[in-house]
GULO-80384 format. One line per 5 residues: their letters; for each residue z, x, y of C-alpha. Coordinates in pm, whole numbers, plus 50000, padded with zeros to 5 digits. Layout:
! residues N
a> Z X Y  ...
***
This chain:
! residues 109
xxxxx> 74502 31022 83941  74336 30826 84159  74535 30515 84336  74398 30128 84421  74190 30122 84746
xxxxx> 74396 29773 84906  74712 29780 84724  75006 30103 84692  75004 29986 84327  74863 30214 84054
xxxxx> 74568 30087 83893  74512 30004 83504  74471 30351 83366  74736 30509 83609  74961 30255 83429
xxxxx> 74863 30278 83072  74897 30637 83133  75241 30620 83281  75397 30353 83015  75245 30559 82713
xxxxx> 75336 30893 82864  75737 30717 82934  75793 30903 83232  76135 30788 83477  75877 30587 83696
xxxxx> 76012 30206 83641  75748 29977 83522  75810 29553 83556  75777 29348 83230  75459 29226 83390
xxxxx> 75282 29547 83362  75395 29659 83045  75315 29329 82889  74964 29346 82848  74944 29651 82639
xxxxx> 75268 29537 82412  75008 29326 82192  74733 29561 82161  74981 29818 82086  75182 29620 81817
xxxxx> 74848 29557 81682  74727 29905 81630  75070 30027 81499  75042 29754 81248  74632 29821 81156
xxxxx> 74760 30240 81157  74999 30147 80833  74671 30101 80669  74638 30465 80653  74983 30485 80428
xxxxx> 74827 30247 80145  74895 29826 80178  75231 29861 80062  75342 29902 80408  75115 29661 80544
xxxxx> 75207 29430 80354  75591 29439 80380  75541 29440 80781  75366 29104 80713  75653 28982 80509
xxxxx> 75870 29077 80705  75677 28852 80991  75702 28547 80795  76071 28591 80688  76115 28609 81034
xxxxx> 75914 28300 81096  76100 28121 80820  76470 28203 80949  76385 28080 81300  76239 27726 81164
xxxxx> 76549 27728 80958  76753 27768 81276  76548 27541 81468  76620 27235 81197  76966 27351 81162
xxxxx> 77021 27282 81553  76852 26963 81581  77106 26833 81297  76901 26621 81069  77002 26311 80865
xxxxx> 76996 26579 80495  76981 26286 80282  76663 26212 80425  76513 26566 80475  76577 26538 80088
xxxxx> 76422 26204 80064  76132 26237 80233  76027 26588 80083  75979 26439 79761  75893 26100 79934
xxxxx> 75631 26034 80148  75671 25726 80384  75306 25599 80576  75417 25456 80886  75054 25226 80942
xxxxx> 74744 25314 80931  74706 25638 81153  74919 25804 80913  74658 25736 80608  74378 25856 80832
xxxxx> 74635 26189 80912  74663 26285 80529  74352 26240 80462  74173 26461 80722  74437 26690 80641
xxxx> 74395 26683 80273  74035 26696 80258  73859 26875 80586  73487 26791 80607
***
């Protein structure tokens, strides 16, 4: 394979090739990074091929995952519960930004 003409670093495709092939070369998180996405991508778009059963319990499993760390995150910031409680049945308008706020929110042009 051919190597980078100013640096002793492999180029792109040298890289890809060495990270898919897993050879003992060590990579650094920075050059393994930018093919983690793409990758999680594709092996997500290839459970398509099984049906969207499997698809779609990936994706579940995404937003329980989403759901238990904003569960965490509230539990560490130790909230006032009788409020939480309050004001999810309650809504309080602090002025007159907050009218504007729900109602772009509520009703996008």
């Amino acid at each position: 394979m051919k190597r980078a003409t100013k640096s002793g670093d492999t180029n792109v495709v040298e890289s890809a090739a060495l990270v898919l092939d897993g050879r003992s070369r060590r990579r650094s998180l920075r050059q393994i990074l930018p093919f983690m996405g793409p990758a999680f991508i594709a092996s997500i778009l290839a459970l398509e091929a099984y049906g969207f059963r499997p698809l779609e319990t990936v994706i579940t499993g995404m937003v329980g995952v989403i759901a238990v760390c904003y569960l965490i995150e509230t539990w560490l910031v130790h909230p006032d519960w009788a409020q939480v409680a309050w004001h999810a049945v309650v809504p309080q308008f602090a002025g007159r930004e907050s009218v504007f706020v729900v109602r772009g929110s509520a009703a996008p042009r």
